[in-house]
N, C-alpha and C positions, 0 to 999 in steps of 0.2 A: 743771900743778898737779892735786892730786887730793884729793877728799872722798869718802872710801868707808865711812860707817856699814856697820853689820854688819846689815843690816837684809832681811826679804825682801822685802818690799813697794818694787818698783822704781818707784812712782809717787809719786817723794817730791818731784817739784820741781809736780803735776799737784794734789796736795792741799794743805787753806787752811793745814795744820799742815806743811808744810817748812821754816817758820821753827823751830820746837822741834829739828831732829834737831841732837844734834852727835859730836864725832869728838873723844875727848881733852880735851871742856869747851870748845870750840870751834864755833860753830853756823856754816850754811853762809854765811849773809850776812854774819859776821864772816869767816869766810877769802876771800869773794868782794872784802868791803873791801879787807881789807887787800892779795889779788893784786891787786887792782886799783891802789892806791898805788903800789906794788912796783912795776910797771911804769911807771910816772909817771915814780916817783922813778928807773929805768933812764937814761929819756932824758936824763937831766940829770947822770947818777953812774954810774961802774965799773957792772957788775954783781955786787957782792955782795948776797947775800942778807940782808933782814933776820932778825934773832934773835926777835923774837916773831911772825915768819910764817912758818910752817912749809908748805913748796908741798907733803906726801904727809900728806893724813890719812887714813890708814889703821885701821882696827878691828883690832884684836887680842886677840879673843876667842874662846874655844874651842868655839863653837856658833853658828852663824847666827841672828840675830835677839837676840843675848844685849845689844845695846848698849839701856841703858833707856830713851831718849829713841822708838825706833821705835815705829813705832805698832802700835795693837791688831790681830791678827789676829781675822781672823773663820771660823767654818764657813759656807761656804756651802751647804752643805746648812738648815742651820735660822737663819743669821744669827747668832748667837749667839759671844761674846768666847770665843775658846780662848787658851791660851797653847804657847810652840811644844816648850816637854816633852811635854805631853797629845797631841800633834799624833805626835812620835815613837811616844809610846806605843801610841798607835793602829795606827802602822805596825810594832811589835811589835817595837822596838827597844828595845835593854838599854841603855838611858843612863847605866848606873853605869858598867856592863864598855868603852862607849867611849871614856869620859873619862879 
């Protein structure tokens, strides 16, 4: 199975807030329940999969970090909330002309 926010901050299961991220409206404790049934309910039944567990959650969005649930980036330089356009920006990238 897989839960892949689009997120950059790879410390998402290390902070108190990895309960918030989700994938599709899907949050990670609810896809962990439910893999976790899933495999229950194997031992005892075929393996079909069920229809409201979806094993690949995947982000599909056209810019890293665009899923809203991620958390706030910061500068470290001054601590201070950036957002990850201002961040491009910085590195003198034309955000219109990529998209």
């Amino acid at each position: 199975a897989v839960f892949a926010p689009a997120c950059l901050s790879h410390t998402l299961i290390t902070k108190s807030y990895w309960l918030e991220f989700q994938v599709k409206g899907i949050s990670l404790a609810r896809a962990l329940q439910c893999w976790e049934k899933s495999l229950q309910d194997s031992n005892n039944a075929p393996k079909i999969p069920l229809r409201s567990c979806p094993f690949h959650l995947i982000d599909n969005c056209p810019w890293p970090h665009c899923n809203p649930t991620c958390s706030v980036l910061h500068d470290h330089g001054t601590g201070q909330e950036v957002n990850f356009m201002e961040i491009l920006f910085r590195m003198r990238l034309d955000v219109h002309r990529k998209a």
